[in-house]
C-alpha positions as CSV (number, residue, x, y, z in Angstrom):
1,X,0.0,0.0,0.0
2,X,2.9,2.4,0.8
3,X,3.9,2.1,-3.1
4,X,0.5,3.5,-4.4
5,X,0.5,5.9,-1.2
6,X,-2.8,4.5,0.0
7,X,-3.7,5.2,3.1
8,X,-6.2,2.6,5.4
9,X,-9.6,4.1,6.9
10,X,-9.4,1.3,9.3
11,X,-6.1,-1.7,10.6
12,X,-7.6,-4.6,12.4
13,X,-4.5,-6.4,14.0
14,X,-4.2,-10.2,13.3
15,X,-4.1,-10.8,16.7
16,X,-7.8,-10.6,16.4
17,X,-9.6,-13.2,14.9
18,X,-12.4,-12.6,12.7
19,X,-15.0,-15.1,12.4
20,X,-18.2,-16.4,9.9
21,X,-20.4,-13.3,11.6
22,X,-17.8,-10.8,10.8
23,X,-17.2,-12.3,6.9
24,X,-20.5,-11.9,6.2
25,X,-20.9,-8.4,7.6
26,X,-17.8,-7.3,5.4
27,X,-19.3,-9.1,2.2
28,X,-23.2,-7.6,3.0
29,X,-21.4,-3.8,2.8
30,X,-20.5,-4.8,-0.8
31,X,-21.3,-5.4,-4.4
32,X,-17.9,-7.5,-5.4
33,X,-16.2,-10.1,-3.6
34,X,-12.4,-11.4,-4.9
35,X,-11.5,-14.1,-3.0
36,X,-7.7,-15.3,-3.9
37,X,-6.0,-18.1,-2.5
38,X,-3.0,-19.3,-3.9
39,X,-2.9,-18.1,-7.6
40,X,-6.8,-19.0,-7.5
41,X,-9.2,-16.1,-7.6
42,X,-12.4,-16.6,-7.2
43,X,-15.0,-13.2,-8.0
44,X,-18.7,-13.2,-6.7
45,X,-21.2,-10.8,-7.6
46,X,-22.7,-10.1,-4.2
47,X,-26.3,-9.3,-4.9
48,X,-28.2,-9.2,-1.1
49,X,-27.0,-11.6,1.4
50,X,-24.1,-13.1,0.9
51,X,-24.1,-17.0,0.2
52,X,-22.4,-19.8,2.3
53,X,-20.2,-20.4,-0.8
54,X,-19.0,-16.7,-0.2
55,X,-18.2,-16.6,3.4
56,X,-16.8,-20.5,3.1
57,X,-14.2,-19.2,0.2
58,X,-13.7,-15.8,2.5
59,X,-12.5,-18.0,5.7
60,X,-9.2,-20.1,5.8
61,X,-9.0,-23.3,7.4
62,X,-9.1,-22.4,11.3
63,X,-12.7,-20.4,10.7
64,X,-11.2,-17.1,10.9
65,X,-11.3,-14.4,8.3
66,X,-8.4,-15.0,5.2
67,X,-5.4,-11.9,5.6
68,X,-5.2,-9.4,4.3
69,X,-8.9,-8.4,3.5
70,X,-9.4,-4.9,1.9
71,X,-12.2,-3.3,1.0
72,X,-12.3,-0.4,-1.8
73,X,-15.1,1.1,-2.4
74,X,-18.2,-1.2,-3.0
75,X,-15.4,-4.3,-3.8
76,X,-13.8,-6.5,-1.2
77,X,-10.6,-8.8,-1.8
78,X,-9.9,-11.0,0.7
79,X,-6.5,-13.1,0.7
80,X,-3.4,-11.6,-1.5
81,X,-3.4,-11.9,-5.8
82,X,-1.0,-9.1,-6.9
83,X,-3.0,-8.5,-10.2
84,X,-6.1,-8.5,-8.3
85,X,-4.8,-5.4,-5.8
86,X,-3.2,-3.6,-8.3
87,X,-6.8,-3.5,-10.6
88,X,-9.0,-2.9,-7.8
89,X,-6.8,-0.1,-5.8
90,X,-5.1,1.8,-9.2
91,X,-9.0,2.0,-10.5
């Protein structure tokens, strides 16, 4: 983030697991979800509530919310794809 010079509204420490309830209150605030793991990305249109497939693909294998997570605008990317951050932030 400090090579685009973006600055964070909000830093949730890791030390602070985030859980299902907290996934789907991050995905229900927006319209995209990108969901990377590994070289895999995976985009859902979020269109109301979001779906168990959503919040399943959102949370790594302990339960907790995948790092990082950012949300930009009305698009969230959860997990790290360095194409994916560089489309969604430069735009």
């Amino acid at each position: 983030m400090d090579a685009h010079r973006l600055v964070p509204d909000d830093v949730v420490l890791a030390s602070k697991k985030l859980g299902r309830d907290d996934a789907v209150a991050l995905a229900s605030q927006c319209e995209t979800l990108i969901v990377s793991k590994g070289k895999k990305v995976t985009t859902f249109d979020v269109s109301g509530s979001p779906g168990h497939a959503m919040v399943d693909a959102m949370l790594g294998p302990t339960g907790n919310l995948r790092a990082p997570t950012v949300r930009s605008g009305k698009t969230l990317l959860v997990g790290f794809n360095e194409e994916q951050y560089a489309s969604v932030l430069a735009g």
